[in-house]
Structure formats: structure tokens, C-alpha cells
PyMOL CGO cylinders between C-alpha atoms (Angstrom):
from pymol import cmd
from pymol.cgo import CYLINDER

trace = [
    CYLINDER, 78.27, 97.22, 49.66, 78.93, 97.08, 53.26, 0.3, 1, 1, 1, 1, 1, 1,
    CYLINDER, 78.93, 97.08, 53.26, 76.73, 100.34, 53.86, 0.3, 1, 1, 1, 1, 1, 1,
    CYLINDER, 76.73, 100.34, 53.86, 73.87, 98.61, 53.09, 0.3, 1, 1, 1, 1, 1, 1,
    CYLINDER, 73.87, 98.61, 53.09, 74.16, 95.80, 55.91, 0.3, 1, 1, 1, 1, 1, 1,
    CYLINDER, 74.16, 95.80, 55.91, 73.88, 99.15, 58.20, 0.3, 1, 1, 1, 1, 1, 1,
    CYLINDER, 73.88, 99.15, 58.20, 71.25, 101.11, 56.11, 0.3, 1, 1, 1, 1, 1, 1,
    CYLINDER, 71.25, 101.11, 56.11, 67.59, 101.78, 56.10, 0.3, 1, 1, 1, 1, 1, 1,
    CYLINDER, 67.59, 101.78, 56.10, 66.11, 100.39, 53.21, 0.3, 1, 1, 1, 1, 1, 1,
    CYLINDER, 66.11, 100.39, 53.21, 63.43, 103.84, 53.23, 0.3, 1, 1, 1, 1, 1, 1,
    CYLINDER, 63.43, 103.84, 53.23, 65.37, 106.58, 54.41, 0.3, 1, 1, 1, 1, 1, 1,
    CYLINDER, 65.37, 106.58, 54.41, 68.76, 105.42, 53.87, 0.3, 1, 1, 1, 1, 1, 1,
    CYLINDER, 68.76, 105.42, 53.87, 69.87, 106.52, 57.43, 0.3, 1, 1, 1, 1, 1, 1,
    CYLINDER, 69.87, 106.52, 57.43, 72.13, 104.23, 59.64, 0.3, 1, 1, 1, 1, 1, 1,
    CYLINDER, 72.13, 104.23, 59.64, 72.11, 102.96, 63.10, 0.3, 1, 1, 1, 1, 1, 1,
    CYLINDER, 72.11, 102.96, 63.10, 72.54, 100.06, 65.34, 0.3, 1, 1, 1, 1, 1, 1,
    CYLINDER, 72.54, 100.06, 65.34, 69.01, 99.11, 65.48, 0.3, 1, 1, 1, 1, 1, 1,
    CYLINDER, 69.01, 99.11, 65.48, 67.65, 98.30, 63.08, 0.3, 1, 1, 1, 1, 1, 1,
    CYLINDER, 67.65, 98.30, 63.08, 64.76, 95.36, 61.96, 0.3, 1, 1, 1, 1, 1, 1,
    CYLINDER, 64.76, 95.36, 61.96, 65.32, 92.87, 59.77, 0.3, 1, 1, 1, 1, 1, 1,
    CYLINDER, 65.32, 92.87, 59.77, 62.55, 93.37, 56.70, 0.3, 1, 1, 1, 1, 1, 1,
    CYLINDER, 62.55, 93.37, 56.70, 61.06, 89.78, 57.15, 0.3, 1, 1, 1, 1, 1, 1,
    CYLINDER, 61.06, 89.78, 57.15, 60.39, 89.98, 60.90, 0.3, 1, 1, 1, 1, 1, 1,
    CYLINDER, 60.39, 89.98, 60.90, 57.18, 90.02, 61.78, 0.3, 1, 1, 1, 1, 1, 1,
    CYLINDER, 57.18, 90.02, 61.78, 57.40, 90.81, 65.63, 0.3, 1, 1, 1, 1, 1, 1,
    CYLINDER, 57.40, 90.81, 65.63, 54.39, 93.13, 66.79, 0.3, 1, 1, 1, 1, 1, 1,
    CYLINDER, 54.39, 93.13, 66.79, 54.90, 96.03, 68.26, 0.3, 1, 1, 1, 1, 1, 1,
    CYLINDER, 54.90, 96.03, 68.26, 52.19, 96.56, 70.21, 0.3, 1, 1, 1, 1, 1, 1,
    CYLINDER, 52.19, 96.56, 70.21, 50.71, 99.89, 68.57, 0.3, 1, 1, 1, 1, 1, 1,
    CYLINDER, 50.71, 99.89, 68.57, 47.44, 101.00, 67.44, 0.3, 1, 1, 1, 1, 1, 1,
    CYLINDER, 47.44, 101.00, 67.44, 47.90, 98.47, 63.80, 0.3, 1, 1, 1, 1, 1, 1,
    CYLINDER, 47.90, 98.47, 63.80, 48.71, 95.89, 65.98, 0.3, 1, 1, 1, 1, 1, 1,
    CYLINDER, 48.71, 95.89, 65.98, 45.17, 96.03, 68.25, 0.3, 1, 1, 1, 1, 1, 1,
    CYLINDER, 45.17, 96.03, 68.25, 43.45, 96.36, 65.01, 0.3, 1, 1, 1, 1, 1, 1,
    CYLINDER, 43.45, 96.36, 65.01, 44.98, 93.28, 63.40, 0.3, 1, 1, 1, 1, 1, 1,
    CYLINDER, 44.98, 93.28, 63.40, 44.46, 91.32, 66.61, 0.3, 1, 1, 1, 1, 1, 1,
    CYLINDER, 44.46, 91.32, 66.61, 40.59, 92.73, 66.25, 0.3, 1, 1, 1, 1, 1, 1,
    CYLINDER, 40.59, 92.73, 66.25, 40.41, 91.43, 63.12, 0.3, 1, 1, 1, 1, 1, 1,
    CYLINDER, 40.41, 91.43, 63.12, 42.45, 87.77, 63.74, 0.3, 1, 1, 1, 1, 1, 1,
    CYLINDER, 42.45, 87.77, 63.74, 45.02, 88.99, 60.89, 0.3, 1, 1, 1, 1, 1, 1,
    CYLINDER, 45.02, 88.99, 60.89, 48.70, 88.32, 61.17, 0.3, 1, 1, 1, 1, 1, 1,
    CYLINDER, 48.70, 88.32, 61.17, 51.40, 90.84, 61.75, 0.3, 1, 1, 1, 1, 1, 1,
    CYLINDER, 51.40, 90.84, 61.75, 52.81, 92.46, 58.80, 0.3, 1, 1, 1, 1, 1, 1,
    CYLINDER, 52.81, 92.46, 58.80, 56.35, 91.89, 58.34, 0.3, 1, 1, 1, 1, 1, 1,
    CYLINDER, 56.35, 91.89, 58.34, 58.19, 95.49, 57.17, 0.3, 1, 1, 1, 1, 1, 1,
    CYLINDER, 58.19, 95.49, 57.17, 58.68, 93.90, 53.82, 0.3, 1, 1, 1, 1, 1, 1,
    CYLINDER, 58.68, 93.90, 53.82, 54.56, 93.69, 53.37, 0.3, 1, 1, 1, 1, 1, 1,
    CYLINDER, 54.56, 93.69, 53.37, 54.09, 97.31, 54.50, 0.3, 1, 1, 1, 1, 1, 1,
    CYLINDER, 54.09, 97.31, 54.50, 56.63, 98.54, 51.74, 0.3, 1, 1, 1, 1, 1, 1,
    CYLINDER, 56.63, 98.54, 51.74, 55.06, 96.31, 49.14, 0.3, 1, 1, 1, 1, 1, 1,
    CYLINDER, 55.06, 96.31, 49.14, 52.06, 97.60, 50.50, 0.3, 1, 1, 1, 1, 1, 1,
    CYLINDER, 52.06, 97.60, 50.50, 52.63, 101.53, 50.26, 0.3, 1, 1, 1, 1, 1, 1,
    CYLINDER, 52.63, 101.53, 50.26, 55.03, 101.43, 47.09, 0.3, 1, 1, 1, 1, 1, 1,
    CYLINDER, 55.03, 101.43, 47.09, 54.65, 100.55, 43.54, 0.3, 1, 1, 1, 1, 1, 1,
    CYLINDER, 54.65, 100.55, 43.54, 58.24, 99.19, 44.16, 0.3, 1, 1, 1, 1, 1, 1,
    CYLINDER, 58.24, 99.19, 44.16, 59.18, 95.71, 44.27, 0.3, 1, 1, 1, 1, 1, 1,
    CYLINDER, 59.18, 95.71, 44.27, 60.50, 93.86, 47.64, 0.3, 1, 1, 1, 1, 1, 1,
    CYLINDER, 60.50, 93.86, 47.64, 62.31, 90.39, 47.51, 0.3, 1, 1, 1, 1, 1, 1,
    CYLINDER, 62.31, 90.39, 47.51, 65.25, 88.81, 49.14, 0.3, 1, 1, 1, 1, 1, 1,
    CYLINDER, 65.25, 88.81, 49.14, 68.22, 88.41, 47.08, 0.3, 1, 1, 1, 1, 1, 1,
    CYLINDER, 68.22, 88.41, 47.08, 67.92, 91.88, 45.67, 0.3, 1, 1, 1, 1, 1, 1,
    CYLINDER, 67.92, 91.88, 45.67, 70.43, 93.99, 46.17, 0.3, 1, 1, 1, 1, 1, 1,
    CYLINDER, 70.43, 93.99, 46.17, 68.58, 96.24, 48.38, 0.3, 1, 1, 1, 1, 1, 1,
    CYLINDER, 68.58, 96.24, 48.38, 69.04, 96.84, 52.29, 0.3, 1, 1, 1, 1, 1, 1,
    CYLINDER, 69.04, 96.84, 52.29, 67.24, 94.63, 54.12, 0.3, 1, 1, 1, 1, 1, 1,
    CYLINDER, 67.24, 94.63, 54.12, 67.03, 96.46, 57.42, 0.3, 1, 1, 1, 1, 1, 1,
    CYLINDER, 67.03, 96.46, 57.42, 64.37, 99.63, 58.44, 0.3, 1, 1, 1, 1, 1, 1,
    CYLINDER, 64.37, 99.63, 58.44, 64.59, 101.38, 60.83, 0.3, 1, 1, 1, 1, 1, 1,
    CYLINDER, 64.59, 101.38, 60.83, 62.00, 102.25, 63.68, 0.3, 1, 1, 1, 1, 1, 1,
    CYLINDER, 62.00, 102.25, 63.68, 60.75, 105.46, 62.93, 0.3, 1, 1, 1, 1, 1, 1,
    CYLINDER, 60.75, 105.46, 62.93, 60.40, 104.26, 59.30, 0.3, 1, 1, 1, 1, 1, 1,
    CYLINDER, 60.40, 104.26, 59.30, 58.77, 101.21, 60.33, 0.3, 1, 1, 1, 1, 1, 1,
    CYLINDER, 58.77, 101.21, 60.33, 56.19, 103.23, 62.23, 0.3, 1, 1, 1, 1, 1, 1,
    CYLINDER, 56.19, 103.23, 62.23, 55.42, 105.47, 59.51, 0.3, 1, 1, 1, 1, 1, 1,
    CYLINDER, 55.42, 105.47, 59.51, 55.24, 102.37, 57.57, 0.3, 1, 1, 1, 1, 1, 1,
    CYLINDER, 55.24, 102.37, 57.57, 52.50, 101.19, 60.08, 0.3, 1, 1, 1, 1, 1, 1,
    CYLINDER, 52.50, 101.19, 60.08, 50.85, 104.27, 60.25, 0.3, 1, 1, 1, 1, 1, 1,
    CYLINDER, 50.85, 104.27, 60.25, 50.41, 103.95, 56.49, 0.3, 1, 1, 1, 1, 1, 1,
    CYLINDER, 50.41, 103.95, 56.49, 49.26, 101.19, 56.66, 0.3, 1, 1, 1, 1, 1, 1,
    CYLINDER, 49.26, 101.19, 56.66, 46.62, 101.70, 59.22, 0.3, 1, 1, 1, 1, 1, 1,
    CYLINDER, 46.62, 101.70, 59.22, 45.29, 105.04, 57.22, 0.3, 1, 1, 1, 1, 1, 1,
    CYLINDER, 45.29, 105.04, 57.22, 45.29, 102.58, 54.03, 0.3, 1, 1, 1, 1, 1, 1,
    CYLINDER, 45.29, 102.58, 54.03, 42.96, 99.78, 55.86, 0.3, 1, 1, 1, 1, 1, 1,
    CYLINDER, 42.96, 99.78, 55.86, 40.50, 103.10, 57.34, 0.3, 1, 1, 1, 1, 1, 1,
    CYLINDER, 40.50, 103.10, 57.34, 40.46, 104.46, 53.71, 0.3, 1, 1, 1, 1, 1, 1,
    CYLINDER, 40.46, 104.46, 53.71, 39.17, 101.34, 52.43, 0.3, 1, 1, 1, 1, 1, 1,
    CYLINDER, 39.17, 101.34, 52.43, 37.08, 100.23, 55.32, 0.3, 1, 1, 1, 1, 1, 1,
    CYLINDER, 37.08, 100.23, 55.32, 35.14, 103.51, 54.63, 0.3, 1, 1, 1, 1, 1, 1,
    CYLINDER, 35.14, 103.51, 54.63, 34.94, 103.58, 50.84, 0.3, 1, 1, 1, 1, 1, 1,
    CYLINDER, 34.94, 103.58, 50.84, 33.16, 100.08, 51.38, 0.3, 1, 1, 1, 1, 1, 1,
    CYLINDER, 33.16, 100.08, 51.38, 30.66, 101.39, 54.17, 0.3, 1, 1, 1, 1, 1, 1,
    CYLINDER, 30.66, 101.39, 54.17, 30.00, 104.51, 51.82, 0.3, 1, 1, 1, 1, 1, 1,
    CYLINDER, 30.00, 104.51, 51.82, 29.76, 101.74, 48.84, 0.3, 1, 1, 1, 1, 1, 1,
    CYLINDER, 29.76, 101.74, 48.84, 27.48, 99.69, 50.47, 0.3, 1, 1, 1, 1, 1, 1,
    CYLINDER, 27.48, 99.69, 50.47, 25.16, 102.97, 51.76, 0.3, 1, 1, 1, 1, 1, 1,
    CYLINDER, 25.16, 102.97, 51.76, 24.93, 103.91, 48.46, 0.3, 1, 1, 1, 1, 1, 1,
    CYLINDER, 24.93, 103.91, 48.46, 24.11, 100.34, 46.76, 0.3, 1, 1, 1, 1, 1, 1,
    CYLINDER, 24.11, 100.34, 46.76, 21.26, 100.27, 49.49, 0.3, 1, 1, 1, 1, 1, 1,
    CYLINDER, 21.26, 100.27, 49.49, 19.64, 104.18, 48.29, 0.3, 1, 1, 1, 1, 1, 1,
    CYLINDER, 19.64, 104.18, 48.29, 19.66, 103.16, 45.24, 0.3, 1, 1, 1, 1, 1, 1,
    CYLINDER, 19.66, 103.16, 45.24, 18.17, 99.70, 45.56, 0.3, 1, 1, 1, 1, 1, 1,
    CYLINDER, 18.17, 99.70, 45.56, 15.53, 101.50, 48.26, 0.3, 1, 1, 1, 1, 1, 1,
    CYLINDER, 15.53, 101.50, 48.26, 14.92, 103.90, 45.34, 0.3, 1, 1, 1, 1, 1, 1,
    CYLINDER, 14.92, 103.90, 45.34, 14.57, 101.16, 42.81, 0.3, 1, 1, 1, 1, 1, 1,
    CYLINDER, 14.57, 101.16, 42.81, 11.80, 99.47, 45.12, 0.3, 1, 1, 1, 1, 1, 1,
    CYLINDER, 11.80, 99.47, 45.12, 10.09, 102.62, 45.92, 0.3, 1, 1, 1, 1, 1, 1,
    CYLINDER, 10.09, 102.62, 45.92, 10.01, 103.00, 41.59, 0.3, 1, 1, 1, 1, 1, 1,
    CYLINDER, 10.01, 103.00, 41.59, 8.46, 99.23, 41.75, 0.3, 1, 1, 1, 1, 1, 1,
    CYLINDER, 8.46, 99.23, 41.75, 5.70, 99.92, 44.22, 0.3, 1, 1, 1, 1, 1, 1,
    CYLINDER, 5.70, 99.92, 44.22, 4.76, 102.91, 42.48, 0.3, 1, 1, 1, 1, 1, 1,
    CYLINDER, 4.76, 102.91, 42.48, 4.34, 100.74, 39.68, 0.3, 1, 1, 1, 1, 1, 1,
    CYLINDER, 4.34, 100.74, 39.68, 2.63, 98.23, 41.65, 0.3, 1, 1, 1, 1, 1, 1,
    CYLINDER, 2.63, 98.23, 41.65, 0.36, 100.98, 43.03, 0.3, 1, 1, 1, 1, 1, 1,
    CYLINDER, 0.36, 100.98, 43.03, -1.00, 102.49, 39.72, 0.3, 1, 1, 1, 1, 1, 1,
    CYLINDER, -1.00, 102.49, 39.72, -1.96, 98.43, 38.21, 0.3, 1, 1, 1, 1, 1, 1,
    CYLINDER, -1.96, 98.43, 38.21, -3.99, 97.90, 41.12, 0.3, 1, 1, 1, 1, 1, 1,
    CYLINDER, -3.99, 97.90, 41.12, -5.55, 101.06, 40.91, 0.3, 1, 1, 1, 1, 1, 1,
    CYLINDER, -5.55, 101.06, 40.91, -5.88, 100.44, 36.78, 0.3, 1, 1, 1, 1, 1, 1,
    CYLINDER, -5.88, 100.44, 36.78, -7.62, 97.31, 38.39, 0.3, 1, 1, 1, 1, 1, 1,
    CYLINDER, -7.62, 97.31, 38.39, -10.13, 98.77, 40.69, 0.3, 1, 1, 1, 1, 1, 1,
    CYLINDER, -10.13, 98.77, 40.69, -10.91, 101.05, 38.17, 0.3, 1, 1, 1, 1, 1, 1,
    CYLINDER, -10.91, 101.05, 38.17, -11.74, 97.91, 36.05, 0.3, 1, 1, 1, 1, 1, 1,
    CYLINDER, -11.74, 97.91, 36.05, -13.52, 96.70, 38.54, 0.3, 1, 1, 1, 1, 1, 1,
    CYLINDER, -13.52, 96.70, 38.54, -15.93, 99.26, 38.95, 0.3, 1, 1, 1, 1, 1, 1,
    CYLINDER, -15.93, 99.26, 38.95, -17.10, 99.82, 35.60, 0.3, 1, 1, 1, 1, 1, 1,
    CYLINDER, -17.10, 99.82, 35.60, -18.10, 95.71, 35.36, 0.3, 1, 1, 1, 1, 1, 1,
    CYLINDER, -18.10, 95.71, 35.36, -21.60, 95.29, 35.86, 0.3, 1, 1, 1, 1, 1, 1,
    CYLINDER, -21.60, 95.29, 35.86, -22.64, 94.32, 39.83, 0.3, 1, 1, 1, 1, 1, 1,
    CYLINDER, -22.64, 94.32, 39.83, -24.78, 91.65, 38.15, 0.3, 1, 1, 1, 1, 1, 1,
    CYLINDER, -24.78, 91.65, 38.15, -21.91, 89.77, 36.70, 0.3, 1, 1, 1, 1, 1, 1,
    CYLINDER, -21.91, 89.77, 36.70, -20.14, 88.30, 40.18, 0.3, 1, 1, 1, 1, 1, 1,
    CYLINDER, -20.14, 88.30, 40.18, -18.82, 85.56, 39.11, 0.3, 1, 1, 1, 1, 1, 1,
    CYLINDER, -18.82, 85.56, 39.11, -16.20, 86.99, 36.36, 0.3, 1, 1, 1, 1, 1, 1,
    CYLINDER, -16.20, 86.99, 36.36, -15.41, 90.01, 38.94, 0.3, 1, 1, 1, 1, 1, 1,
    CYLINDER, -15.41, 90.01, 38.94, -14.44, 87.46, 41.41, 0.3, 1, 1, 1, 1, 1, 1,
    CYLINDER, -14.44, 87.46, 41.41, -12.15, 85.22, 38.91, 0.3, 1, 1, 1, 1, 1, 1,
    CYLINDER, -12.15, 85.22, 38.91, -10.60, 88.82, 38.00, 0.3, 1, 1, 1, 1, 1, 1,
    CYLINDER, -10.60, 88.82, 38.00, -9.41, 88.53, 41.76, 0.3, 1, 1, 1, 1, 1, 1,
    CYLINDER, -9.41, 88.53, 41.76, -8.02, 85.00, 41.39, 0.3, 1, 1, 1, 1, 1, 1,
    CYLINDER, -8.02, 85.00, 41.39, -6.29, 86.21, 38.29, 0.3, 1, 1, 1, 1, 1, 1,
    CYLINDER, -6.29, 86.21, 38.29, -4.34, 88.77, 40.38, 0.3, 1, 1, 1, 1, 1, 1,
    CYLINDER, -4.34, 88.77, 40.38, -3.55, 86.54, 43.38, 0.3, 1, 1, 1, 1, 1, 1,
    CYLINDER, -3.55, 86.54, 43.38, -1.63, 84.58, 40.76, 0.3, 1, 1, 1, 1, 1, 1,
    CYLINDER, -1.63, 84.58, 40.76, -0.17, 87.26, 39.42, 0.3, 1, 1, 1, 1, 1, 1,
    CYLINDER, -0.17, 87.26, 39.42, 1.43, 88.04, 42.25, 0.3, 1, 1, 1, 1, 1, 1,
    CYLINDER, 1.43, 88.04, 42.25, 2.26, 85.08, 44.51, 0.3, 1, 1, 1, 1, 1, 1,
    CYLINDER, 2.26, 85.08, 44.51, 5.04, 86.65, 46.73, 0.3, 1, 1, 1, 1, 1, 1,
    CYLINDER, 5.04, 86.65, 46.73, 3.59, 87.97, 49.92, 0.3, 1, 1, 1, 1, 1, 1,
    CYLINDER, 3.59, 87.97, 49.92, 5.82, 90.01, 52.41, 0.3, 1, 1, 1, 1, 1, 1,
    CYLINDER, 5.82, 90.01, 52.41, 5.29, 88.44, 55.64, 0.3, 1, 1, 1, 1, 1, 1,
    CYLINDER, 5.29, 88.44, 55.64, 5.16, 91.97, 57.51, 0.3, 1, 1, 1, 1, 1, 1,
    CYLINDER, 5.16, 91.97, 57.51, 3.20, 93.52, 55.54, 0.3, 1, 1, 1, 1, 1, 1,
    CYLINDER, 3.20, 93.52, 55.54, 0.83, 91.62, 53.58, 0.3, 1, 1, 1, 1, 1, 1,
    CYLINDER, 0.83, 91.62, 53.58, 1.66, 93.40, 50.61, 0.3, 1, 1, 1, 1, 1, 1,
    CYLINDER, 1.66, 93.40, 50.61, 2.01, 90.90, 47.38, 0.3, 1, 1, 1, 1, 1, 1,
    CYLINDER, 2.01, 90.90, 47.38, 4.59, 90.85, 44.73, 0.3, 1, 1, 1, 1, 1, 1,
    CYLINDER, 4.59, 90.85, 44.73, 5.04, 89.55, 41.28, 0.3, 1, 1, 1, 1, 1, 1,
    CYLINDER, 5.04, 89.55, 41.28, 8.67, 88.44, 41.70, 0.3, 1, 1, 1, 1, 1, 1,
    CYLINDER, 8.67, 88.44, 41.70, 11.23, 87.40, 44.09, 0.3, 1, 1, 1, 1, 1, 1,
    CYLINDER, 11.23, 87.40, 44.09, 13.31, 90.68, 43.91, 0.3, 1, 1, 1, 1, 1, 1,
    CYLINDER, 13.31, 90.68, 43.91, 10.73, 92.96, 44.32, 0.3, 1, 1, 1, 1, 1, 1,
    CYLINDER, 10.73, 92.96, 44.32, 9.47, 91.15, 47.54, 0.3, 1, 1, 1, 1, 1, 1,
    CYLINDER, 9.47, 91.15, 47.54, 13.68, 91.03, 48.67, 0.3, 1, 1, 1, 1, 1, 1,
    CYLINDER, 13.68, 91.03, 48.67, 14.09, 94.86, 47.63, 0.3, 1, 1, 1, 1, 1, 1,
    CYLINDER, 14.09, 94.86, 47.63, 10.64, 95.72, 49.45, 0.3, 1, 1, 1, 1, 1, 1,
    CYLINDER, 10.64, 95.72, 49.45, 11.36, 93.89, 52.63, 0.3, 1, 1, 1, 1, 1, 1,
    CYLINDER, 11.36, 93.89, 52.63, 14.60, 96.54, 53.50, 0.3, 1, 1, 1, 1, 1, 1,
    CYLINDER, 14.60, 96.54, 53.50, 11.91, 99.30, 54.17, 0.3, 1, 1, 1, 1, 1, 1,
    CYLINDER, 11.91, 99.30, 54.17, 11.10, 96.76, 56.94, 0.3, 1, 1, 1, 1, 1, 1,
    CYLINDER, 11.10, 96.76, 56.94, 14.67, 96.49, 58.44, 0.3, 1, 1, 1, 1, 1, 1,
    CYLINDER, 14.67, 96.49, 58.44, 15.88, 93.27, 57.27, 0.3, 1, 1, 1, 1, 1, 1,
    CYLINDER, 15.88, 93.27, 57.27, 18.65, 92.49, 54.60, 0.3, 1, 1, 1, 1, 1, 1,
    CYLINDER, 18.65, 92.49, 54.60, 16.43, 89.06, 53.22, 0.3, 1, 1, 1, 1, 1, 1,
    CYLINDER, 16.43, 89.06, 53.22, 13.54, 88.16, 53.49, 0.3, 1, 1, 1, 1, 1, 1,
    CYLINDER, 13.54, 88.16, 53.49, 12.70, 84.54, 52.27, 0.3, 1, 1, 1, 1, 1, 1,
    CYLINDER, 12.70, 84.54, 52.27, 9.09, 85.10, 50.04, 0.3, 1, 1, 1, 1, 1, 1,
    CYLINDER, 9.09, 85.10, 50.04, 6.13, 83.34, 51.08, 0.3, 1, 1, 1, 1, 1, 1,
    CYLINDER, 6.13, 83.34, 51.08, 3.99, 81.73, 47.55, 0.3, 1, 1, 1, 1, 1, 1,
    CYLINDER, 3.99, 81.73, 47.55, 0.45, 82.32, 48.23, 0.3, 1, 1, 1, 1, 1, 1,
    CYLINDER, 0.45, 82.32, 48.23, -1.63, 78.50, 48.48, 0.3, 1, 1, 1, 1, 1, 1,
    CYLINDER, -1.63, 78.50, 48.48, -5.17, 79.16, 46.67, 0.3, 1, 1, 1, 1, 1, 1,
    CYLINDER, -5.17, 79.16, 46.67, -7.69, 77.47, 47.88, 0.3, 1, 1, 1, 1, 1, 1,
]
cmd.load_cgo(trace, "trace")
């Protein structure tokens, strides 16, 4: 029981020093400039093997509780390829989410596109004689559609399509403006 005082608690190899599991002392490598980057605290050895194994780490359990330093940089080299990993699964995550949502508005404006033009078509077969009604027709359409993009002029029917629309212009929200009729 006295080996384990002595031994690494990952590759079972002894030596003089060696770090206690539960210190959290930084040392000054590439995890350590990305943690200070991001204003997170130092992992203590303990974290990084709870981190990269499905096995269990608590005091009082009959393990070692000492690593040594070229397991604790492998440890932090883990580590760091971990955080990457996930760092670019959400970037790729996020790209995707904004295709498809770019796709789903460029689906909406078709649709948009072909009731206006159902519209004009409308329009054109009314008699020119009968103003009045053609110009209520209008009205009827303005209300319809009472989100208007402020870059573009272009009018929605709902607050989503006017949010998903205004990414073609750059920005990630756009607050909608309600048409006033006078």
C-alpha cells in the first residue's frame, strides 16, 4: 500500500516528483493561455482524468493520488484537443443551423414571390373602371403583411420570416417595423 504514495495514478510509474491530483498550479503551456483567454480556472489533474475517462476520481479511494508530469501533460494535451473538438463541432453546428434557416427563407420568399404575382395577375384582369375596389385590394395586402425589413423595403406576414430574411442582409436580428396606415 506504500507503492501507491510513490505511484502514478495513469501510468503506474514511480518517481520523486510527482503532483498531487488536487493541485491546481498552472503550468504555463498552451491549455493554460487558452484558459486564461477564456477567464476559466486551472484544471486540477483530478478534472482532466474525470475529464478523459469514464472512470471515477475521488479522495478517499484507494487509488494513487499523485501523476506524474509527462502524464499530466498528456492529460493537458487531451484536454486541449477535447475543448478544439467541441469548439468546432459548435462552429460547424451553428454554419449549418444558419444554411438551413437561409434555405428555409429563400423557400418563404419564393412563396412570397408567386402570391404577389397571383395578385398582380388579379389585378389586371379587374376592370380599369372599378378604382376604388383595386385600390382597397392594396390596403388588404399592406395588412396582410405588416412587417417591413428596414433595408430592404420588402414586407412580411410574420415576425420570423422578416428575422430569417434579414440574415441575407448581414445581421443576426433584426427588430420588425409594423407598417402605420394612414
Amino acid at each position: 500500500m506504500e507503492d501507491l504514495v510513490k505511484m502514478c495514478r495513469v501510468c503506474m510509474g514511480e518517481s520523486e516528483d510527482m503532483l498531487d491530483i488536487y493541485d491546481n498550479k498552472s503550468l504555463g503551456d498552451k491549455l493554460s493561455a487558452d484558459l486564461k483567454k477564456t477567464k476559466e480556472p486551472e484544471p486540477t489533474p483530478a478534472d482532466l482524468l474525470k475529464n478523459c475517462s469514464d472512470y471515477p476520481v475521488a479522495s478517499g479511494d484507494g487509488f494513487p493520488l499523485k501523476v506524474c508530469e509527462p502524464c499530466l501533460i498528456k492529460l493537458r494535451e487531451a484536454m486541449r484537443f477535447k475543448r478544439r473538438y467541441t469548439r468546432t463541432m459548435e462552429y460547424v453546428a451553428r454554419v449549418k443551423k444558419e444554411q438551413i434557416d437561409q434555405e428555409t427563407c429563400d423557400l418563404l420568399e419564393a412563396e412570397d414571390w408567386d402570391l404577389v404575382e397571383r395578385i398582380k395577375s388579379e389585378d389586371e384582369e379587374e376592370n380599369e373602371d372599378d378604382l376604388q375596389p383595386k385600390m382597397k385590394k392594396r390596403n388588404e395586402v399592406d395588412k396582410e403583411r405588416p412587417f417591413k425589413c428596414p433595408d430592404c423595403q420588402k414586407n412580411f406576414t410574420g415576425k420570423a420570416q422578416l428575422t430569417m430574411h434579414s440574415r441575407i442582409h448581414g445581421k443576426r436580428s433584426t427588430r420588425p417595423k409594423r407598417r402605420t396606415l394612414k
